[in-house]
VEXLUM-724650 format. One record per atom (N, C-alpha, C, O): atom name; residue number from 1; x, y, z; residue in one letter. Coordinates in steps of 0.02 Angstrom, whole numbers, plus 32768, in hexadecimal, padded with zeros to 4 digits. Layout:
CA, NUM, X, Y, Z, A
...
//
This chain:
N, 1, A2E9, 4A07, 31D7, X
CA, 1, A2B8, 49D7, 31C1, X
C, 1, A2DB, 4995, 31B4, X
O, 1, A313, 4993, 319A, X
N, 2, A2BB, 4962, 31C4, X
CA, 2, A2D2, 4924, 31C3, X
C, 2, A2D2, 4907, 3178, X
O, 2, A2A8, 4918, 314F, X
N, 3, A30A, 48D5, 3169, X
CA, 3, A2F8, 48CD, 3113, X
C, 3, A2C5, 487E, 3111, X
O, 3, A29F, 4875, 3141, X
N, 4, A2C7, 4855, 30E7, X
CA, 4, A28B, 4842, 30E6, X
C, 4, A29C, 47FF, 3107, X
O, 4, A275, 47EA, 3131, X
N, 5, A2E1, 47D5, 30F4, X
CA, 5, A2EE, 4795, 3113, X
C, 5, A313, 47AC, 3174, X
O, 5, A31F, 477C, 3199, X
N, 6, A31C, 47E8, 3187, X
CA, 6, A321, 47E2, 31B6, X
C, 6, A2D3, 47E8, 31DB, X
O, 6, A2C3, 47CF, 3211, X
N, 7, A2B0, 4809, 31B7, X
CA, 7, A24F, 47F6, 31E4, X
C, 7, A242, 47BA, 31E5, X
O, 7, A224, 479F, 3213, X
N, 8, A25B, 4796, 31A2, X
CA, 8, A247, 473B, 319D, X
C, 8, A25A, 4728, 31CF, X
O, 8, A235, 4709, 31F5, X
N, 9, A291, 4734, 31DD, X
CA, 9, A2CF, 4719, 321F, X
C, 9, A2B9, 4713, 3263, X
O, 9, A2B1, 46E6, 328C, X
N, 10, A2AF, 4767, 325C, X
CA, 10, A291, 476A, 32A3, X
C, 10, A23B, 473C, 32C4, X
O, 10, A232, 471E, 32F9, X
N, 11, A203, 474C, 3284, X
CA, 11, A1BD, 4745, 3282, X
C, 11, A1D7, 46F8, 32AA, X
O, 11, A1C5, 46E3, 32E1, X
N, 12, A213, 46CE, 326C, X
CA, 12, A1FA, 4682, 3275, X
C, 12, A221, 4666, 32D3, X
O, 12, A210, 4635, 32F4, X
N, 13, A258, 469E, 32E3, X
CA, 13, A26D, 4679, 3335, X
C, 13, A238, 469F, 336B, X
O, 13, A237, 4691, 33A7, X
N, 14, A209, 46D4, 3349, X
CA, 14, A1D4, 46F3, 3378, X
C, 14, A194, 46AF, 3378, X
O, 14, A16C, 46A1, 33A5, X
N, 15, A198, 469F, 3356, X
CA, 15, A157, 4653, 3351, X
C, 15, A17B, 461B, 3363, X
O, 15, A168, 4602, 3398, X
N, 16, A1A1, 4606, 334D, X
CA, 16, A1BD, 45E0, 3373, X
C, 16, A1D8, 45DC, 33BF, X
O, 16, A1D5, 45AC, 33E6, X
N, 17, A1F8, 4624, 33CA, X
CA, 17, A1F2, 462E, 343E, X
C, 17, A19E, 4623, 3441, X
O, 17, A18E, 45F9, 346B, X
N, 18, A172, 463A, 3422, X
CA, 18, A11C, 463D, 3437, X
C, 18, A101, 45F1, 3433, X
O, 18, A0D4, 45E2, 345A, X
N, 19, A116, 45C7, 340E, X
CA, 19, A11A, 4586, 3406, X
C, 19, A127, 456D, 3432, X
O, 19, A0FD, 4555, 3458, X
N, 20, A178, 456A, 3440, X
CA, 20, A19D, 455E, 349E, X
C, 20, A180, 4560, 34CE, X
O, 20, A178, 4531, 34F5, X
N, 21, A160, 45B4, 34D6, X
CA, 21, A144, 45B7, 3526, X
C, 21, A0EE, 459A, 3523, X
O, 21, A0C7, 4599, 3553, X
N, 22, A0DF, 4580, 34D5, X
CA, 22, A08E, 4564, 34DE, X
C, 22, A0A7, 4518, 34EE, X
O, 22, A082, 44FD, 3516, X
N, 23, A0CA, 44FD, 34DF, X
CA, 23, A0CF, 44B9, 34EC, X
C, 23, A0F8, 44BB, 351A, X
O, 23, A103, 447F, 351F, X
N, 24, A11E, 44D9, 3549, X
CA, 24, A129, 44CA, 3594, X
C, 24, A0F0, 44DC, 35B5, X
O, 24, A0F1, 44BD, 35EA, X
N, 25, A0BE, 44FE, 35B2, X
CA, 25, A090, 450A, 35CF, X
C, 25, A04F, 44DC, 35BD, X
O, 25, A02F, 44D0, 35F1, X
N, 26, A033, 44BF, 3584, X
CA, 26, A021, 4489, 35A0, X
C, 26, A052, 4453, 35B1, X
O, 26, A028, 4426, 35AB, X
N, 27, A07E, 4439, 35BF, X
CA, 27, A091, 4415, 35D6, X
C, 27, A095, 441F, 361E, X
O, 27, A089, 43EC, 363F, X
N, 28, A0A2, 444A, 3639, X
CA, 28, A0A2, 4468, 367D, X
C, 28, A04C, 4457, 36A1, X
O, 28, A044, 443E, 36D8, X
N, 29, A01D, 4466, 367A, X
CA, 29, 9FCC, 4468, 3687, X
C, 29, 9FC5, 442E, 3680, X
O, 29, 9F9A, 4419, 36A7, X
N, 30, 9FE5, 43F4, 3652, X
CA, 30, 9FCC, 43AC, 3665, X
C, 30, 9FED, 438D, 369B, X
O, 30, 9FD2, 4365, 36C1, X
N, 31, A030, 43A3, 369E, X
CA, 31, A04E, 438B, 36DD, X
C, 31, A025, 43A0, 3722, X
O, 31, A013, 4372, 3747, X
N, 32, A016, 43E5, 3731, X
CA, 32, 9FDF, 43F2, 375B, X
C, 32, 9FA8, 43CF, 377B, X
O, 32, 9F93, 43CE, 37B4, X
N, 33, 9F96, 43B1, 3741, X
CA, 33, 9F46, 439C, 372D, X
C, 33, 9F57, 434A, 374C, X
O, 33, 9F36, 432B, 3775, X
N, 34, 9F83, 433C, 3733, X
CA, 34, 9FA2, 42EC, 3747, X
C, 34, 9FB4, 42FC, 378C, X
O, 34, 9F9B, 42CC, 37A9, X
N, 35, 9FCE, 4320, 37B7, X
CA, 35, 9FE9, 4342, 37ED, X
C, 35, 9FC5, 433F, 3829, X
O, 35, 9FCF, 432B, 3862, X
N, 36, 9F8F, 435F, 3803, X
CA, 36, 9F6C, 438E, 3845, X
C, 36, 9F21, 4370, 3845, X
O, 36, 9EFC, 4368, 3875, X
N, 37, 9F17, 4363, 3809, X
CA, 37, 9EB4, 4332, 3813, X
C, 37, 9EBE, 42E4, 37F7, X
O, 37, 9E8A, 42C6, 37ED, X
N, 38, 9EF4, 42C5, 37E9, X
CA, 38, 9EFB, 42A3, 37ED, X
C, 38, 9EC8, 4263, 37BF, X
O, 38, 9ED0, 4226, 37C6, X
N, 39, 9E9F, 427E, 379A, X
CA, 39, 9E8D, 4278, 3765, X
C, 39, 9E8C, 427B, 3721, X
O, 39, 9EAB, 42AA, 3707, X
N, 40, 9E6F, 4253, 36FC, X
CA, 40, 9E8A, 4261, 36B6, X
C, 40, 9E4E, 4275, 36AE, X
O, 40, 9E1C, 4267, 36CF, X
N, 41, 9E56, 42AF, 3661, X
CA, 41, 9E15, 42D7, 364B, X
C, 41, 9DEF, 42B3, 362E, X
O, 41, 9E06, 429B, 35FA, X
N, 42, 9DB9, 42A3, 363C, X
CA, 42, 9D88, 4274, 35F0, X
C, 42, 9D80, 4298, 35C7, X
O, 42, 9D85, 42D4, 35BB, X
N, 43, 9D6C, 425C, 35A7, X
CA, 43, 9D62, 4280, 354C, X
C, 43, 9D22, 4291, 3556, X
O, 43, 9CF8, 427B, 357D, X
N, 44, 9D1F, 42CD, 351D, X
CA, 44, 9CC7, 42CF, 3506, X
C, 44, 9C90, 42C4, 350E, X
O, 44, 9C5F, 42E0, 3527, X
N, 45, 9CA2, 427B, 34E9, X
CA, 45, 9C76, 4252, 34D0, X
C, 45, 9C71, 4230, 3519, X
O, 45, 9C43, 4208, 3517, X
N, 46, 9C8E, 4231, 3555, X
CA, 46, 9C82, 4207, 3583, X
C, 46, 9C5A, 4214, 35C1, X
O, 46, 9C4E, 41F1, 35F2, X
N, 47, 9C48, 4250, 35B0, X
CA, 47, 9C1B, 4283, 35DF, X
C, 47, 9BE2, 427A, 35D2, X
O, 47, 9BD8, 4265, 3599, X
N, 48, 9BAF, 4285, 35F6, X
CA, 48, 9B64, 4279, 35FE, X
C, 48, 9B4C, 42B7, 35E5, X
O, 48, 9B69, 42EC, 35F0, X
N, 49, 9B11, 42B1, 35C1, X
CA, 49, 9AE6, 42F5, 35A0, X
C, 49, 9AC0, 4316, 35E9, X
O, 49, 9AA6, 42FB, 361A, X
N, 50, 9AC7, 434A, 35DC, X
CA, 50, 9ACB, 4383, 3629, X
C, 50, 9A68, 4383, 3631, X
O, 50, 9A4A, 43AE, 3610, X
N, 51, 9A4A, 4361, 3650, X
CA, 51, 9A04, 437A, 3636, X
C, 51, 99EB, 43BE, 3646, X
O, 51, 9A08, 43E9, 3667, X
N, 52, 99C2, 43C1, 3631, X
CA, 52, 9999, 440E, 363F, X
C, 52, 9976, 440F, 368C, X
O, 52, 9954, 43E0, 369F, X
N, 53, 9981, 444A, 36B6, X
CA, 53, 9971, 4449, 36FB, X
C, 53, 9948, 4489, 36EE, X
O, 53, 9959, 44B8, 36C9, X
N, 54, 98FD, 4480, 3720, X
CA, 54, 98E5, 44B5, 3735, X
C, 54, 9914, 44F5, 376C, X
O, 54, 990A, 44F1, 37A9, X
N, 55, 9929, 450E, 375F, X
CA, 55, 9948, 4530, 37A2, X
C, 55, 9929, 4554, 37D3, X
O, 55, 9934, 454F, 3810, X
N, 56, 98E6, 458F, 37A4, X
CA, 56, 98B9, 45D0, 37D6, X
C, 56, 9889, 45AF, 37BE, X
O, 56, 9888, 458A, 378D, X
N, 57, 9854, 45C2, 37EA, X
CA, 57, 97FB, 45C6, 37D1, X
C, 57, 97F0, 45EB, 37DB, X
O, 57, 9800, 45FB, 3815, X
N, 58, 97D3, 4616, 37BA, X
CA, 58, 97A7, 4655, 37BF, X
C, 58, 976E, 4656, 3804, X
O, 58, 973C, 4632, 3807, X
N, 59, 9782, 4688, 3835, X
CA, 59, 9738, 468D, 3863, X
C, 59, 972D, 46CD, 3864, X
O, 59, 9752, 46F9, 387A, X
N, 60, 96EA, 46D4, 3846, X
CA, 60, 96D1, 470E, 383C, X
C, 60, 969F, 470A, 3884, X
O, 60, 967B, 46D9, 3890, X
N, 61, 96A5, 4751, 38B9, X
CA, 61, 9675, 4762, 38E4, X
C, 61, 962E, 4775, 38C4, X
O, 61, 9621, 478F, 388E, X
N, 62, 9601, 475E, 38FB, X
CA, 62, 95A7, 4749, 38E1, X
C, 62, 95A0, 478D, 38C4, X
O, 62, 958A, 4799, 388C, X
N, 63, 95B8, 47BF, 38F7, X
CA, 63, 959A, 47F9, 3900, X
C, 63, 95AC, 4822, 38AA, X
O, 63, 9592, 4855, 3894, X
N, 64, 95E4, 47F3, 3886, X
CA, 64, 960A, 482B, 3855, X
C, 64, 95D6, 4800, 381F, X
O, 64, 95DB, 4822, 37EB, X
N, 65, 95B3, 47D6, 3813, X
CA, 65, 959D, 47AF, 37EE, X
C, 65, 9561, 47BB, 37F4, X
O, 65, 954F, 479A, 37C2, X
N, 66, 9530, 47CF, 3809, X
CA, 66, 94F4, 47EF, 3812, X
C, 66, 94FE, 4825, 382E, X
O, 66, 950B, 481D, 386A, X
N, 67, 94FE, 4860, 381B, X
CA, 67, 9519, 48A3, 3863, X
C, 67, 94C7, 48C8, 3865, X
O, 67, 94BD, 48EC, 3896, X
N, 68, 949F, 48C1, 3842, X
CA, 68, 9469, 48C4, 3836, X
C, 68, 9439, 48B5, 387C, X
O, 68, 9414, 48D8, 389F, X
N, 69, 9457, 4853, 387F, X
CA, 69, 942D, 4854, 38C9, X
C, 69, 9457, 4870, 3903, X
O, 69, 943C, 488B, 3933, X
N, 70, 949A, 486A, 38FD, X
CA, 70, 94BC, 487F, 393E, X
C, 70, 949F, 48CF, 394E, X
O, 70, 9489, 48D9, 3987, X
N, 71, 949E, 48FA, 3928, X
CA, 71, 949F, 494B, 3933, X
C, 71, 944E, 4953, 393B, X
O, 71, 9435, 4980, 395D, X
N, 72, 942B, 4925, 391A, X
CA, 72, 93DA, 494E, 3907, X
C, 72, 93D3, 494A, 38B8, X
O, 72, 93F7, 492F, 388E, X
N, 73, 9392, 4971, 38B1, X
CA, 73, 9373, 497F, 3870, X
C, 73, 939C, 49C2, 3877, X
O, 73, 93BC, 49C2, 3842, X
N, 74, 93AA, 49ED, 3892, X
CA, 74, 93C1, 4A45, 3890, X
C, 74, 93EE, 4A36, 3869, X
O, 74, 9406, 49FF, 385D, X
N, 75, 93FC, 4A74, 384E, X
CA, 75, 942E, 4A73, 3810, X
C, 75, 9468, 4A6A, 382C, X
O, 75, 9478, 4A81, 3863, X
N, 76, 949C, 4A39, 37F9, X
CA, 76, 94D5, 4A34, 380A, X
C, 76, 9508, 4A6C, 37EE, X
O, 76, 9505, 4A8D, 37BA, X
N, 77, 9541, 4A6B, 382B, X
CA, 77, 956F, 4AA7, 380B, X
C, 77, 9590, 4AAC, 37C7, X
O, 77, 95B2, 4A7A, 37B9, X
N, 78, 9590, 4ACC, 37A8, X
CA, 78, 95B5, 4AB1, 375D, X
C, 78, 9594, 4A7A, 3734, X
O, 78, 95B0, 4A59, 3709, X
N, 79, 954A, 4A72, 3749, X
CA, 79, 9518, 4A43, 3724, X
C, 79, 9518, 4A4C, 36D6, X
O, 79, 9525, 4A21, 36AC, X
N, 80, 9506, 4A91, 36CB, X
CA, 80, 94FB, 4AAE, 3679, X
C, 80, 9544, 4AB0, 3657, X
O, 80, 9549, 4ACC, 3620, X
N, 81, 9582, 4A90, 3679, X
CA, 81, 95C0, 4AAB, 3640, X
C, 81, 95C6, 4A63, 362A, X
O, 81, 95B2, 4A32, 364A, X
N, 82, 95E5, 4A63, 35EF, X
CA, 82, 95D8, 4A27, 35B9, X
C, 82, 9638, 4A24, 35C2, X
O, 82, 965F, 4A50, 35D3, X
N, 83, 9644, 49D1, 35AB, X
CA, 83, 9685, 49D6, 35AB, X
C, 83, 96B8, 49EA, 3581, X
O, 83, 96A3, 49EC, 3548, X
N, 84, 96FD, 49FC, 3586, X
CA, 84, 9721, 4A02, 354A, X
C, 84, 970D, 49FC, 3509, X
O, 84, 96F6, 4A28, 34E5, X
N, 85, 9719, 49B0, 34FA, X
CA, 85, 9703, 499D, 34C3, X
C, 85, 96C9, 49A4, 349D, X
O, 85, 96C3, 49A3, 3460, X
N, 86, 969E, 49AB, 34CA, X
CA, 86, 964C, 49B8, 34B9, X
C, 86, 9665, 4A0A, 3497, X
O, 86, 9652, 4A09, 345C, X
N, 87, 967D, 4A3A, 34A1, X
CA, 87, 968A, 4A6B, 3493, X
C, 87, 96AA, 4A6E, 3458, X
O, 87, 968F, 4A82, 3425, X
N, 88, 96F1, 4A56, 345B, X
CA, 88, 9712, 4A63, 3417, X
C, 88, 96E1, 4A6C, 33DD, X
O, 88, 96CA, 4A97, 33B7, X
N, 89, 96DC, 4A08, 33F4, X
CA, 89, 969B, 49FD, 33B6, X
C, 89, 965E, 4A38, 339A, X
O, 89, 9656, 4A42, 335D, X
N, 90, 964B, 4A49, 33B3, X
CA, 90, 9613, 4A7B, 33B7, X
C, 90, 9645, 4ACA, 339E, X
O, 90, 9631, 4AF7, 337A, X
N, 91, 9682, 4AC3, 33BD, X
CA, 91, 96A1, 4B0B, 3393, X
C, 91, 96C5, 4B0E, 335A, X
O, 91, 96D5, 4B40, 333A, X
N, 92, 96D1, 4ACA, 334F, X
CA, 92, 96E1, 4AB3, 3304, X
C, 92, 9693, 4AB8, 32E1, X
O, 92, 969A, 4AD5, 32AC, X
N, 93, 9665, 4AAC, 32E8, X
CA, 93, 962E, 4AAB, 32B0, X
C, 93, 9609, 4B04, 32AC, X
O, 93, 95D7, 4B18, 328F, X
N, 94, 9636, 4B23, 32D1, X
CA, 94, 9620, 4B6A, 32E1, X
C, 94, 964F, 4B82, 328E, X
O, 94, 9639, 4BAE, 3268, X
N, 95, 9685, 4B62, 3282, X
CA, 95, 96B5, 4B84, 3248, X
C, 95, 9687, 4B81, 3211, X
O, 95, 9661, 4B53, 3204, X
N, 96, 968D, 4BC2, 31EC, X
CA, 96, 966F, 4BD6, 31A6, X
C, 96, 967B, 4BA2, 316B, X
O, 96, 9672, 4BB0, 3130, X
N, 97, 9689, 4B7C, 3179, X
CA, 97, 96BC, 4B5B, 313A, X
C, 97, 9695, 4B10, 3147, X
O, 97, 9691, 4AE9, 3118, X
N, 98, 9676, 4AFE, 318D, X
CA, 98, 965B, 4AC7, 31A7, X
C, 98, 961D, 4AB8, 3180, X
O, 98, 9612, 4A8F, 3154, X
N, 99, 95F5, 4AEA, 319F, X
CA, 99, 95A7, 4AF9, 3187, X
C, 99, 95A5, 4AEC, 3149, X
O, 99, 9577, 4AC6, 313F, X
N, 100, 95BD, 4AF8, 3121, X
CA, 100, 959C, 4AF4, 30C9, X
C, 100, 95B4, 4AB0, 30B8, X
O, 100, 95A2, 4A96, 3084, X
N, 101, 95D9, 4A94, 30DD, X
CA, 101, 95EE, 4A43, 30BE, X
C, 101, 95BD, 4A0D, 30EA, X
O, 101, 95A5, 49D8, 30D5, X
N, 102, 95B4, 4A2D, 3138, X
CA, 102, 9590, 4A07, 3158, X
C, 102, 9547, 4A11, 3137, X
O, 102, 952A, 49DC, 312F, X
N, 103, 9527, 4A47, 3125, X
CA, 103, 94EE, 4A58, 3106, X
C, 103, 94ED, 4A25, 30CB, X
O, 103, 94C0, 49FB, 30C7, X
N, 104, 9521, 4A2A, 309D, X
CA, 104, 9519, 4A01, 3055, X
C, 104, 9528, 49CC, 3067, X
O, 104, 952C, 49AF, 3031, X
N, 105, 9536, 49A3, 3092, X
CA, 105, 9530, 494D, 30A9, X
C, 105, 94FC, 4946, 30BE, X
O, 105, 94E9, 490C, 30C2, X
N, 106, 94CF, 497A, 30D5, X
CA, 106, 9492, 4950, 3102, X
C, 106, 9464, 4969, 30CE, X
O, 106, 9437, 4941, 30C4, X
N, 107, 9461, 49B1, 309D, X
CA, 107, 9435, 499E, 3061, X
C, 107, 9454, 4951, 3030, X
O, 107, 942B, 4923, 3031, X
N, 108, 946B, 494C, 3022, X
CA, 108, 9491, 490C, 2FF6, X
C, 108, 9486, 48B8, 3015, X
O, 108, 9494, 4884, 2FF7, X
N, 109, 946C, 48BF, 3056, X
CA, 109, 9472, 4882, 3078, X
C, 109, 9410, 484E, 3085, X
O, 109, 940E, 4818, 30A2, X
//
């Protein structure tokens, strides 16, 4: 086991080499940067505010937006199933514990 001023010893030339190879390395990345694009970086503050772009629009087919007229009056497949959510909802107010509070808000209201 190491005693305590040789960990000091070591901790402070382990941050200090980590120090070394961060500042040859940016220095290396600005030299690059000066190098190879030949530009200097702007600041911040010197950049234009990015505006907001539409990118997609939604196109919904006729047929999925009325399927009613596309198919007929005949029943549609999977007409009577209600969605997810429509469900939970409805199996949450099924819990025993629901009813007597939903009951005493709508007497109370």
């Amino acid at each position: 086991m190491l005693s305590c001023p040789f960990l000091i010893i070591y901790l402070t030339l382990l941050a200090q080499s980590l120090l070394e190879i961060l500042d040859s390395n940016l220095t290396r990345a600005q030299r690059d940067n000066d190098l190879i694009y030949h530009q200097d970086v702007p600041s911040v503050s010197s950049l234009p505010v990015i505006q907001l772009a539409s990118m997609v629009s939604s196109i919904v087919p006729p047929g999925l937006l009325e399927p009613r007229k596309t198919l007929g009056n005949s029943n549609l497949i999977f007409g009577e199933l209600i969605g997810l959510g429509a469900q939970t909802a409805i199996g949450r107010r099924r819990i025993p514990i629901v009813f007597p509070l939903f009951n005493h808000f709508r007497r109370n209201l």
